[in-house]
C-alpha positions in Angstrom: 107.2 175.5 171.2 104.3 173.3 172.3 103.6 170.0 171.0 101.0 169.5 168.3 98.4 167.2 168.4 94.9 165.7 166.6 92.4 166.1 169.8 89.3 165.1 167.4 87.9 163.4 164.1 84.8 163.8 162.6 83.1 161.9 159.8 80.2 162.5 157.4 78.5 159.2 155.6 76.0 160.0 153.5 72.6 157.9 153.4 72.4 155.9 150.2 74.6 153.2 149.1 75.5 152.0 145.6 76.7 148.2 145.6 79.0 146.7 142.8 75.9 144.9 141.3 73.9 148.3 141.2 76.2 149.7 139.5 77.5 147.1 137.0 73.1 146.5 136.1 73.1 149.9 135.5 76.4 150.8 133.4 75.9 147.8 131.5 72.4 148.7 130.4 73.8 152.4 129.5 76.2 150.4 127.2 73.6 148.2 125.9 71.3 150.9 125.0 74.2 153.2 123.8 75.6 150.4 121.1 72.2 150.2 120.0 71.9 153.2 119.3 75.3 153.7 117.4 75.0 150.2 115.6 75.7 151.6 112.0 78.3 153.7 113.3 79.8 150.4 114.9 79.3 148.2 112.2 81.5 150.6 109.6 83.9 150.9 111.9 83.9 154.6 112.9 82.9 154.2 116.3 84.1 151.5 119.0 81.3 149.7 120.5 81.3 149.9 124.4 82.1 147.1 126.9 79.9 145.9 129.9 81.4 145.9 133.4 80.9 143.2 135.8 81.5 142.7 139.3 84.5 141.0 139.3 86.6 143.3 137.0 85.7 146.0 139.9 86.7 144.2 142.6 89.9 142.9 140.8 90.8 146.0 139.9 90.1 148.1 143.2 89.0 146.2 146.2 86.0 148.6 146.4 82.6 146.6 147.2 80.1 149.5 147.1 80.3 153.3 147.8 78.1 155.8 149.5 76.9 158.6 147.8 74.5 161.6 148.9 71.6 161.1 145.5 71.4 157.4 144.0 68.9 157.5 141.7 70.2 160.0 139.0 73.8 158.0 139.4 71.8 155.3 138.2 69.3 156.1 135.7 70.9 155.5 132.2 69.8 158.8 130.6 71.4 160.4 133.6 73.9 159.0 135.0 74.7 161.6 137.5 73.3 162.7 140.9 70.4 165.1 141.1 71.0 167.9 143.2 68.0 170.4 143.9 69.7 174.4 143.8 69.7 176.1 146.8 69.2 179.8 147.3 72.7 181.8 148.2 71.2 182.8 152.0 70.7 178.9 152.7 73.5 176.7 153.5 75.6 175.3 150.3 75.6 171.3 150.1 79.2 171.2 150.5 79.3 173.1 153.6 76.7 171.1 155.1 77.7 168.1 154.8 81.5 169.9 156.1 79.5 171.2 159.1 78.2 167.9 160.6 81.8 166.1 159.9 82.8 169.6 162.2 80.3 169.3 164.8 81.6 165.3 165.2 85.3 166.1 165.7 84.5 169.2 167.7 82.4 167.2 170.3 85.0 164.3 169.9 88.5 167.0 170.8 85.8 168.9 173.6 85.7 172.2 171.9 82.9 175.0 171.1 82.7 177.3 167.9 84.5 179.8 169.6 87.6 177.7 170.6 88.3 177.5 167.0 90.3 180.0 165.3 91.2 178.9 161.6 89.1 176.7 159.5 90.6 174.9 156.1 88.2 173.7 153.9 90.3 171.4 151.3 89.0 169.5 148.8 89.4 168.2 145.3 86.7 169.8 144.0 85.1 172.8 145.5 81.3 173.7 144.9 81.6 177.1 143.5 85.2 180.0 143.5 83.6 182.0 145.8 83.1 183.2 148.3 85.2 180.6 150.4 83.4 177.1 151.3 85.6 177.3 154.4 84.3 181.1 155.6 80.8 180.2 155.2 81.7 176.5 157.4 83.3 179.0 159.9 80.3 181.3 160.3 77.8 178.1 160.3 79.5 176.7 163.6 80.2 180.1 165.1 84.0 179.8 164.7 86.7 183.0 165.0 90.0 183.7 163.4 90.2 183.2 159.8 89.3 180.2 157.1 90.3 179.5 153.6 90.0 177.0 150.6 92.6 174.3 149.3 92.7 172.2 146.2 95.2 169.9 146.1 93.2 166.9 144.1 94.0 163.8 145.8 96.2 164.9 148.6 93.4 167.6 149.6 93.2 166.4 152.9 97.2 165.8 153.6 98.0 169.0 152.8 95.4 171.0 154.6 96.5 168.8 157.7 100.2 169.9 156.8 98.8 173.5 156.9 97.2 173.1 159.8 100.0 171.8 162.2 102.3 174.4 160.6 99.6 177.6 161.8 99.4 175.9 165.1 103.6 174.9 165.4 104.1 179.1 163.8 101.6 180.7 166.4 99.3 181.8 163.8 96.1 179.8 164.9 96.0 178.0 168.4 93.0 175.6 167.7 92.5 174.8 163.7 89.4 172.5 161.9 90.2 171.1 159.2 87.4 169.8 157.1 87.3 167.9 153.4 84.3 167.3 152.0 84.4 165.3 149.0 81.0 164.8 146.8 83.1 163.1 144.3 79.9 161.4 142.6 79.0 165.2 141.2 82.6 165.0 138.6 82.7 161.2 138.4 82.2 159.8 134.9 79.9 157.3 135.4 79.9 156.0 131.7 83.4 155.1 131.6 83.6 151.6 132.6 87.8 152.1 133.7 86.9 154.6 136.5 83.3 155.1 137.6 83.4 152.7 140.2 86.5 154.4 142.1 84.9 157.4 144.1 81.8 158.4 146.3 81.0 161.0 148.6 82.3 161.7 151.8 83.5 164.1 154.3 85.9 164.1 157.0 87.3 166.3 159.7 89.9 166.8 162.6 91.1 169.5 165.1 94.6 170.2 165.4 95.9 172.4 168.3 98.2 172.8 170.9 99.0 170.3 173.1 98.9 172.1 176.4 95.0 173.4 175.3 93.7 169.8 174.1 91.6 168.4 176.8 90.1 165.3 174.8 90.8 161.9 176.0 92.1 160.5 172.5 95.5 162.8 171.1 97.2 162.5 168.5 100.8 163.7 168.6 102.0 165.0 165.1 105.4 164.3 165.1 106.7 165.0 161.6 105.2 165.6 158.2 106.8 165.8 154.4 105.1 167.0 151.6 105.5 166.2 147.9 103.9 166.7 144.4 104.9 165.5 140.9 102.9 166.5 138.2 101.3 164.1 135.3 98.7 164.0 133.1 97.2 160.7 133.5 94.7 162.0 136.5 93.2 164.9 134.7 89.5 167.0 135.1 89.4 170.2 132.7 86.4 171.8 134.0 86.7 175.2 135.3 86.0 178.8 134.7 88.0 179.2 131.3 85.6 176.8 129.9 83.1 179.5 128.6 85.6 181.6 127.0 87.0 178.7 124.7 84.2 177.9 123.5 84.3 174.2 124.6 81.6 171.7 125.1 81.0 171.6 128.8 79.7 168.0 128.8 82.7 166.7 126.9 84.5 163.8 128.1 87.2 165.6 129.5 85.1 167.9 131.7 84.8 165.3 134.5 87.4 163.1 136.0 89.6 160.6 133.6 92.7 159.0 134.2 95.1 156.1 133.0 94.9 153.9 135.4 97.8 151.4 135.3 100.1 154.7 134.6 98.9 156.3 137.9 99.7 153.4 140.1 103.2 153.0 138.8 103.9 156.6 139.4 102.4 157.1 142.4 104.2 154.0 144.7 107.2 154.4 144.3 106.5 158.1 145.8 
């Protein structure tokens, strides 16, 4: 059995960047505006007022300085506060797979390999654009690749586990030369209103070619040498949006339609895994 190895990475940044103090001015004058607005409801009690953010209580609380993002302006624009996308027509490349697509091109040029030499493509990501047809299909058509491609959702370990699939096509004979590609426009579900979490995330993707050994020709390998996977399940990192939403009836801009989570909860379950 040949040896598997990373032969290339690839990485997409997107243009605009939204510092700390960007985004504290702006939530804080969403929260200003919004207990202004609710200031009888406040004042008797029946609703909580909301609390500014501040700089330090981001950085204290994550490290995270600033974020990039692919649209600033509707992130930050308190009667908005999310990014403004412009549709696109179905025979035109989706936003996703565009932004998967340059990621591709970078780790394709970086491992030496054409559209052809690739013959599976995983597109993995937390959240994925639309059902179907598969982002990862219409990335393999855009960059001329063969084989086969499918999606993955795995939330937060999106990317490890479409690696993990990856090596294990390559190590099974199934695929000789797989991209693997994860593009994340995490500013589209963020809750920007809720001072606990909408500094965490912004957009990104990333991408790497797995293949044989004895094919890679690139300068820089990688040898994969082992891999475990494992999941737990919990409730405290939780997005309800989907499909089903229609046929209950549910509010599609409610709170729980975007991503939430307990914070302190998540970090003690997740390090000791």
């Amino acid at each position: 059995m040949s040896a598997v190895v990373i032969s290339g990475t690839g990485l997409y940044r997107p243009p605009n960047v939204i510092t700390n103090a960007e985004l504290v001015a702006s939530f804080n004058a969403y929260v200003a505006k919004y207990n202004a607005e609710h200031a009888a409801e406040i004042e008797a009690g029946t609703l909580a007022a909301l609390s500014p953010s501040s700089v330090e209580f981001i950085e204290k609380a994550s490290g995270i300085k600033q974020r990039y993002v692919i649209e600033k302006e509707g992130i930050l624009d308190i009667n908005r506060m999310y990014p403004r996308f412009e549709p696109r027509p179905d025979d035109q490349l989706s936003l996703m797979a565009e932004i998967a697509v340059d990621a591709a091109k970078k780790a394709m040029a970086a491992a030496g390999k054409q559209g052809e030499d690739i013959d599976a493509v995983i597109c993995s990501s937390a959240n994925m654009q639309r059902a179907y047809p598969a982002m990862a299909i219409e990335i393999q058509q855009a960059i001329g690749a063969r084989g086969y491609g499918f999606d993955m959702n795995v939330a937060c370990s999106a990317a490890t586990f479409a690696l993990e699939q990856a090596i294990n096509a390559v190590r099974s004979g199934s695929a000789r030369c797989v991209l693997v590609v994860n593009p994340e426009i995490t500013s589209a579900h963020q809750e920007w209103k809720d001072r606990d979490c909408h500094f965490i995330f912004g957009d990104v993707c990333t991408a790497v070619i797995v293949e044989r050994a004895d094919t890679a020709t690139s300068q820089d390998q990688w040898e994969v040498l082992g891999s475990q996977l494992a999941t737990q399940f919990s409730n405290n990192i939780r997005n309800n949006f989907g499909f089903m939403n229609r046929a209950e009836d549910s509010d599609p801009n409610a709170r729980d339609k975007t991503f939430r989570q307990e914070g302190r909860k998540v970090f003690k379950e997740v390090v000791p895994i």
